[in-house]
C-alpha positions as CSV (number, residue, x, y, z in Angstrom):
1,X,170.5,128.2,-44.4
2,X,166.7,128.3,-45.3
3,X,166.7,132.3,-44.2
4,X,169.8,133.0,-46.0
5,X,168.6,131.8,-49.3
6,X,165.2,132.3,-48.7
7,X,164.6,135.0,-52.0
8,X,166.8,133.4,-54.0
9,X,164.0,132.5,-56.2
10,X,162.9,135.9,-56.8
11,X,167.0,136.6,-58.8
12,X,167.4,133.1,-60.2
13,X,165.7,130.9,-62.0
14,X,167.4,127.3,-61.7
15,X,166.4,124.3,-64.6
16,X,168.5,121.8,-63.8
17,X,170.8,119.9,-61.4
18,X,173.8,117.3,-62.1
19,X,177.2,116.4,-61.5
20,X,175.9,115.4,-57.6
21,X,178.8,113.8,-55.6
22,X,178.3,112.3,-52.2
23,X,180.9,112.2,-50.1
24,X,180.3,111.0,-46.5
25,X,183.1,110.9,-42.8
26,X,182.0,108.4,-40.8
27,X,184.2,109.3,-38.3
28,X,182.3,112.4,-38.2
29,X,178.9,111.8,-39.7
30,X,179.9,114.9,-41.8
31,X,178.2,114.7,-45.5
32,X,179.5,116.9,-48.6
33,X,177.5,117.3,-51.8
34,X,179.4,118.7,-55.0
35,X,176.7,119.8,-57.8
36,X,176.1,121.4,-60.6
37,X,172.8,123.8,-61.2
38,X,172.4,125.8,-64.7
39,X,169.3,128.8,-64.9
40,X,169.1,132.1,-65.5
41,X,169.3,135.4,-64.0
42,X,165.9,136.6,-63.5
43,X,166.8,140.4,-64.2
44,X,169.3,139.9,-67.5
45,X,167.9,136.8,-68.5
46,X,171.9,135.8,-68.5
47,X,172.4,132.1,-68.3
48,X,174.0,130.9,-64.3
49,X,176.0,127.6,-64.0
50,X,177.2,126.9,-60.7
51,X,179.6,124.2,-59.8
52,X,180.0,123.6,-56.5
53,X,183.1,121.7,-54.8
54,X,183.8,121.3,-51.0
């Protein structure tokens, strides 16, 4: 995961994180985090909101 988002820096800029959900199998020890993160694009300056969900 750290490779494939390893210049993800260099085309977004990220300022903030919420919304976080934590939802945890035990069966399976499996963990799933829903968040939010809001930035910008580095080359338009357009504002990025990602909501993530599983």
């Amino acid at each position: 995961m750290a490779e494939l988002y390893r210049d993800y820096g260099s085309t977004m800029v990220l300022r903030s994180a919420d919304e976080l959900a934590v939802h945890r199998d035990h069966e399976t020890s499996a963990v799933v985090l829903e968040y939010a993160v809001h930035g910008y694009a580095v080359h338009t300056g357009r504002a990025y909101d990602n909501h993530s969900s599983p």
